[in-house]
C-alpha positions as CSV (number, residue, x, y, z in Angstrom):
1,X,-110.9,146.2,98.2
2,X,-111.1,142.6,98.2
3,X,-112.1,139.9,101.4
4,X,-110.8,136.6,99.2
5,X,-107.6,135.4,100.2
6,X,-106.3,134.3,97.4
7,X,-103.7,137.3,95.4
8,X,-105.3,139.9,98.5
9,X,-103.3,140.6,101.8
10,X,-105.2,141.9,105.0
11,X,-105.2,145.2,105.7
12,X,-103.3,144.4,109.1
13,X,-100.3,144.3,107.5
14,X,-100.8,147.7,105.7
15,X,-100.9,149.4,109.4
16,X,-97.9,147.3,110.3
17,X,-95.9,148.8,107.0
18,X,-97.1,152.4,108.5
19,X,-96.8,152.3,112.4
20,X,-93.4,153.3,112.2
21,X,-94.3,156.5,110.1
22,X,-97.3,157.5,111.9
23,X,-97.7,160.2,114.5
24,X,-100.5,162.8,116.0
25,X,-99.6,164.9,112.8
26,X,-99.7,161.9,109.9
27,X,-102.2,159.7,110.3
28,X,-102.1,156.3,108.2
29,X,-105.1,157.8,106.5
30,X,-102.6,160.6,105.6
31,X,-99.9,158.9,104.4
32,X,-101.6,156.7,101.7
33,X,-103.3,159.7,100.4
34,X,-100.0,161.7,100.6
35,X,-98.3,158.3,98.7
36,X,-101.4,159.0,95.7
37,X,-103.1,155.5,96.1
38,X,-106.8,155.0,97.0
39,X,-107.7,154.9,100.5
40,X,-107.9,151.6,102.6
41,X,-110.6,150.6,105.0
42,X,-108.1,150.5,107.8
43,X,-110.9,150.4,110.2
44,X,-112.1,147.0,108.7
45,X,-109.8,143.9,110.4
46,X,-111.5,141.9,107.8
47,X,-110.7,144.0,105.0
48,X,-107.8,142.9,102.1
49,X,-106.6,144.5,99.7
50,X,-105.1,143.5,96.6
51,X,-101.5,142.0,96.8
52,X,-100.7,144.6,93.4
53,X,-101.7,147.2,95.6
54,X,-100.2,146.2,98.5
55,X,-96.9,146.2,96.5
56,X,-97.4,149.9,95.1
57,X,-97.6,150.9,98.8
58,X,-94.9,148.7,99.2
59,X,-92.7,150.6,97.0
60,X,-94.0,154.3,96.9
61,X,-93.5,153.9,100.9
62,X,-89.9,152.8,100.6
63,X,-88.8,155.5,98.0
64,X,-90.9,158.4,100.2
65,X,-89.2,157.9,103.6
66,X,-85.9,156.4,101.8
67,X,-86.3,153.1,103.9
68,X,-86.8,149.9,102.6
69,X,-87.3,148.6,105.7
70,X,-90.0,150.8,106.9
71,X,-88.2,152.6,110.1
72,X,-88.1,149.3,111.7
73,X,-84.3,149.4,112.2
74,X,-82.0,151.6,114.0
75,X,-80.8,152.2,110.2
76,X,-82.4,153.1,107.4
77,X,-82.2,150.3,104.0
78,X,-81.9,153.1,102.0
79,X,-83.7,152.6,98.9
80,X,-81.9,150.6,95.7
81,X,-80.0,148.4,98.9
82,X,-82.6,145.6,98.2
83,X,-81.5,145.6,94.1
84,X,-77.9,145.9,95.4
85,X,-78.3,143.0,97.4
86,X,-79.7,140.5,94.5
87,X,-76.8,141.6,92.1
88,X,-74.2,140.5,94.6
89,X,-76.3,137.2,95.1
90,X,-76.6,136.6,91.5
91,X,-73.5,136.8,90.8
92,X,-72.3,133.3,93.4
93,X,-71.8,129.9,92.2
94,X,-74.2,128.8,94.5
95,X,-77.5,129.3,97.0
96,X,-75.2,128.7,99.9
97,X,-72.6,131.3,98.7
98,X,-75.7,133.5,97.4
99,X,-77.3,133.2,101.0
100,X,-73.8,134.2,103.1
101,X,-73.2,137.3,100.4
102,X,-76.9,138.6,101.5
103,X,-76.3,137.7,105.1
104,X,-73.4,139.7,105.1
105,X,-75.1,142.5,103.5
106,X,-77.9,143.1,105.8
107,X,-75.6,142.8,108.6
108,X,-73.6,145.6,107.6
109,X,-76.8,147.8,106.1
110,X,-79.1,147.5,109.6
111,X,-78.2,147.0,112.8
112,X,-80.3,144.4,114.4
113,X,-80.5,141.7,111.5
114,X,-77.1,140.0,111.5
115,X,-77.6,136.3,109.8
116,X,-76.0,133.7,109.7
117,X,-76.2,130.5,107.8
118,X,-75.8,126.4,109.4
119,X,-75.9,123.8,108.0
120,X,-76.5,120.5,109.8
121,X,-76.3,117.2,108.1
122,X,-79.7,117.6,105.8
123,X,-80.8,120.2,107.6
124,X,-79.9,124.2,107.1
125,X,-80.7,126.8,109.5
126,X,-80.8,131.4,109.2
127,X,-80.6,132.6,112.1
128,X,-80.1,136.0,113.8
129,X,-77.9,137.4,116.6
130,X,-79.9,139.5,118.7
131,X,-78.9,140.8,122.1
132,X,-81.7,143.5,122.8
133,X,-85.5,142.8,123.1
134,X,-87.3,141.0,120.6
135,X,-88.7,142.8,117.6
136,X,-92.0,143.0,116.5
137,X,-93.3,140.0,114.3
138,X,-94.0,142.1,110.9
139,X,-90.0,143.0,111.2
140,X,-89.0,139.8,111.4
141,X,-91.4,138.7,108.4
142,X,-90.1,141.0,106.7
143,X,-86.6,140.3,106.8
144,X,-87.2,136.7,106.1
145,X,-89.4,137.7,103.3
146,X,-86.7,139.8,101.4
147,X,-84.5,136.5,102.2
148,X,-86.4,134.0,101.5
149,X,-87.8,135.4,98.6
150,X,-84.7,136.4,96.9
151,X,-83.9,132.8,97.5
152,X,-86.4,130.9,95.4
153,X,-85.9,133.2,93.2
154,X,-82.0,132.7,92.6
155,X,-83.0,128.9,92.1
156,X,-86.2,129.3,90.5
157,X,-88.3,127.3,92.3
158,X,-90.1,127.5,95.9
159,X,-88.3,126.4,98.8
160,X,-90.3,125.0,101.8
161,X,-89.8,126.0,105.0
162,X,-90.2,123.4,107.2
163,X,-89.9,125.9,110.7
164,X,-89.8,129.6,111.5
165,X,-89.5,130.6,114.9
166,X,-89.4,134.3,116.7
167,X,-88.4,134.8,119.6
168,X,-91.0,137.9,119.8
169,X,-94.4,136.6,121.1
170,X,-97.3,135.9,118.9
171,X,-99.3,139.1,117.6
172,X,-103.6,138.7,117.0
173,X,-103.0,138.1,113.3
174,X,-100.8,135.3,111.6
175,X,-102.9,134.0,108.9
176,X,-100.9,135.8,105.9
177,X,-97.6,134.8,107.5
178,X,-98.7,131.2,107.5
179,X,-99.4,131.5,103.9
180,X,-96.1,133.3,102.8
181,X,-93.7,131.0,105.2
182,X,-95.2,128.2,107.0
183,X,-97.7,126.6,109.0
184,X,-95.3,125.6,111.2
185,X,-94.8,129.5,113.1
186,X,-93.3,129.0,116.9
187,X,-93.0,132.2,118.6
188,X,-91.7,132.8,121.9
189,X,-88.2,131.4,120.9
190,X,-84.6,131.7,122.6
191,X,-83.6,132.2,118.8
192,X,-84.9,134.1,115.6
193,X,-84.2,131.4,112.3
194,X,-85.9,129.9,109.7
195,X,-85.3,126.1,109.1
196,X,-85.1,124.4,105.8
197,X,-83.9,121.3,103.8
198,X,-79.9,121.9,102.9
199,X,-79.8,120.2,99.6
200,X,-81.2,123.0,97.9
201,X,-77.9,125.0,99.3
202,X,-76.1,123.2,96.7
203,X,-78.2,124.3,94.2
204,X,-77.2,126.5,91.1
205,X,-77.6,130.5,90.7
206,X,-78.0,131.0,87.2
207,X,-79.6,134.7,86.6
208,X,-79.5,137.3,84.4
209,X,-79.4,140.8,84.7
210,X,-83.1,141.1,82.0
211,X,-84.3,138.9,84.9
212,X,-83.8,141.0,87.5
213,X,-84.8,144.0,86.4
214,X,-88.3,142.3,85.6
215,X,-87.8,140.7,89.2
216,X,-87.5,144.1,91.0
217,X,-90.1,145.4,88.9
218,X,-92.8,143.2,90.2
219,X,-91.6,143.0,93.5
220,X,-93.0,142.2,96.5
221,X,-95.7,141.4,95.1
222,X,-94.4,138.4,92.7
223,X,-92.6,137.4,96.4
224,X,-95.7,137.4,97.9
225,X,-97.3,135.7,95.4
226,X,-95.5,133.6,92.7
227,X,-93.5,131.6,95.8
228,X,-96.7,130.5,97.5
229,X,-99.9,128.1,96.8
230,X,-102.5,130.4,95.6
231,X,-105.0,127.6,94.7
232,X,-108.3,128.4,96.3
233,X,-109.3,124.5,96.0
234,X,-106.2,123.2,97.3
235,X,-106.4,125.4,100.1
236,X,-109.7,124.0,100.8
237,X,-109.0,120.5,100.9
238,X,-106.5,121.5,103.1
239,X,-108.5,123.3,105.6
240,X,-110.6,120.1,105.6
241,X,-108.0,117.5,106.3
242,X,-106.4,119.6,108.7
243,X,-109.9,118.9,110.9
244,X,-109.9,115.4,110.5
245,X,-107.6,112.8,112.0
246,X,-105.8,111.0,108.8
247,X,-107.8,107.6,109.0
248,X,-110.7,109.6,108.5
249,X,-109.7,111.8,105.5
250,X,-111.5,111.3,102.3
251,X,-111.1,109.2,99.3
252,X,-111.0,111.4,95.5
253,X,-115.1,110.2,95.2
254,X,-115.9,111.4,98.6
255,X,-113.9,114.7,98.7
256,X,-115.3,115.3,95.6
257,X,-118.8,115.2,96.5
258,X,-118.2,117.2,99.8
259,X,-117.2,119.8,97.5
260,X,-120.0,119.4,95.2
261,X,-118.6,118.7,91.9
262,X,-117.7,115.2,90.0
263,X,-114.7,113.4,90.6
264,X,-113.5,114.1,87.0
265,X,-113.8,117.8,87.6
266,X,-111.6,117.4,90.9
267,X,-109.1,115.7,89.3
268,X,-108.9,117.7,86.3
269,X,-108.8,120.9,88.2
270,X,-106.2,119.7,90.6
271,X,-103.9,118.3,87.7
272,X,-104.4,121.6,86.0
273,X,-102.7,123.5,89.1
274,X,-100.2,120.7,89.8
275,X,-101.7,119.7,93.2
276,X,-102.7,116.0,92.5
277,X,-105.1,114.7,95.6
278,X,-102.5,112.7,97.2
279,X,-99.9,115.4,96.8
280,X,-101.8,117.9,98.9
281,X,-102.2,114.6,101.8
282,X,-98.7,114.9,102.1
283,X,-98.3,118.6,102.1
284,X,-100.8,117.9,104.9
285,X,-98.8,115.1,107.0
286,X,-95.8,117.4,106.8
287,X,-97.3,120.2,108.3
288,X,-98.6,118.0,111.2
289,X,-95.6,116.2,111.5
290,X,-93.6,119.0,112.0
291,X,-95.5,120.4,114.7
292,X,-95.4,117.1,116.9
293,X,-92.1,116.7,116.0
294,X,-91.0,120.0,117.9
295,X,-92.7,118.0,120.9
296,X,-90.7,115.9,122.4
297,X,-93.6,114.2,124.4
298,X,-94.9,112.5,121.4
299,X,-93.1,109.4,120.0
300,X,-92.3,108.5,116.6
301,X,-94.7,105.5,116.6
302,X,-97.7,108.1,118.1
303,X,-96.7,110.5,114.8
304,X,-97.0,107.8,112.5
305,X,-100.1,106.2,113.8
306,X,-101.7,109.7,114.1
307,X,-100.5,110.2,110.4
308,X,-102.1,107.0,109.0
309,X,-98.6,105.3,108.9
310,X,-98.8,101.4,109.4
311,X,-95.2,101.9,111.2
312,X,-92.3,104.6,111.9
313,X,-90.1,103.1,108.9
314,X,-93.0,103.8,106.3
315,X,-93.0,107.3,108.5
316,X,-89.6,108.0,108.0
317,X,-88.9,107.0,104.2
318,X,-92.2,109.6,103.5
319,X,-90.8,112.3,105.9
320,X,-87.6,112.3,103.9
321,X,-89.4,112.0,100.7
322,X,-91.1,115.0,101.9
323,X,-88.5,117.0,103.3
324,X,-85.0,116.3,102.3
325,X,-84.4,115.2,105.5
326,X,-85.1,112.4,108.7
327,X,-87.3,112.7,111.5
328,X,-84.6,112.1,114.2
329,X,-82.3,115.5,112.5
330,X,-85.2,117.8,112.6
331,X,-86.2,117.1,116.0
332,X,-82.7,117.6,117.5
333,X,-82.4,120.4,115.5
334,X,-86.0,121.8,116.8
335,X,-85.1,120.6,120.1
336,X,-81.7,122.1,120.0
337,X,-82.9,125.6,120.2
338,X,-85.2,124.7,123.7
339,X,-82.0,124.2,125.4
């Protein structure tokens, strides 16, 4: 049992995997011991466990109740559908061609998940049709973490998420979500869709079938994982310039010594996980800049000014930089979904 955050995932989630098994007669407790893994501190909100773990329940869950999806659908993803699912991907020309094959197939294997792919200019949009009442947040997570995932791993590399909105309202704990997916979480939405940059749509599926057998082998938990920043000190840096307005952020020697090692170390360490200083300020701006940006009370010039900019047109060549895209397409496409 673990409390760090970093490779752990809270033990919330592990009753969210279970609710739809348990009744008077099988108790959560019951069904991990039935599934042979160690017990979990279920009564702890606090408690994590680790994310190797979490995939062995994960897994041994999936093949015990033949559902993949954990009961959370009218129809049960019987188990292997997930494997099934990446071979037809894998075998496309393309992400875009590799997303609308996987679309297609979750449509036909559960009921209420029917995707469907848009692209807009620079921007690219899954969304779902739904016409009942909205679903419960972990079912939705986990549909666009079976997506999603698959994704990067088709193109081998991560692919930002620069939105993902529910139209199911928010539940007590998002913290692991916003680590897997985004900060940028909006629930309460007319529409269920993730939103990302569409050049990567363009972008080449080359995979082999040695590579997905190790793939499925390690999944969910290289998904949850691999795909994801996992640096303890980025995430710290983070946390602190998230509390700060930008004009007042830190310079290398002063973050450094906030943190209480030299400014050699903190270079050195952050070069050494790829997360160069000013990287992670941007990583930072993004995230902030598209939150205001879905808020169509705050201009342009406030977001740059709040963002340290010295005017929108140094605003908008970083936000493109950033995201593939301008500031003007992601708000109408934000905005779009109000209406």
């Amino acid at each position: 049992m673990s409390r760090e955050g970093k490779g752990s995932i809270s033990v919330r989630l592990v009753e969210e995997a279970l609710r739809a098994f348990v009744s008077p007669e099988l108790t959560a407790e019951r069904i991990i011991q039935k599934l042979g893994l160690p017990p979990v501190a279920l009564s702890d909100p606090d408690a994590r466990i680790d994310v190797a773990e979490y995939s062995r329940l994960w897994r041994r869950l999936a093949r015990h109740f033949d559902d993949e999806f954990f009961g959370m659908d009218t129809r049960r993803l019987r188990a292997g559908s997930f494997a099934f699912a990446c071979r037809a991907a894998m075998a496309q020309p393309t992400l875009e061609r590799a997303l609308d094959v996987t679309l297609d197939f979750f449509g036909l294997a559960l009921e209420g998940f029917r995707g469907r792919l848009l692209r807009s200019e620079s921007l690219a949009e899954v969304s779902l049709h739904e016409t009942g009442a909205p679903l419960r947040a972990f079912g939705y997570f986990t549909f666009w973490m079976l997506v999603h995932g698959l994704a990067c791993w088709l193109v081998g590399r991560r692919i930002p998420l620069l939105a993902v909105e529910l139209r199911c309202d928010e539940p007590g704990y998002t913290d692991d979500y916003r680590v897997m997916f985004s900060r940028n979480l909006r629930f309460g939405r007319p529409v269920t869709r993730i939103i990302f940059a569409a050049e990567v749509l363009d972008l080449p599926v080359r995979r082999s079938e040695q590579e997905l057998h190790g793939f499925l082998a390690q999944a969910p938990a290289n998904i949850l994982v691999k795909y994801r920043d996992t640096t303890s000190l980025a995430s710290r840096i983070k946390t602190q310039l998230r509390e700060l307005p930008a004009e007042q952020w830190p310079t290398s020697d002063r973050l450094a010594h906030n943190l209480c090692i030299s400014t050699s170390t903190l270079r050195r360490r952050l070069a050494e996980a790829g997360q160069p200083y000013q990287a992670i300020k941007d990583q930072v701006r993004q995230e902030m800049a598209t939150l205001w940006l879905a808020d169509a009370s705050v201009t342009y010039v406030e977001i740059a000014e709040r963002l340290g900019f010295a005017d929108v047109s140094s605003f908008y060549k970083a936000f493109r930089k950033w995201s593939g895209t301008n500031p003007g397409q992601y708000r109408t496409l934000i905005l779009r979904g109000d209406e």
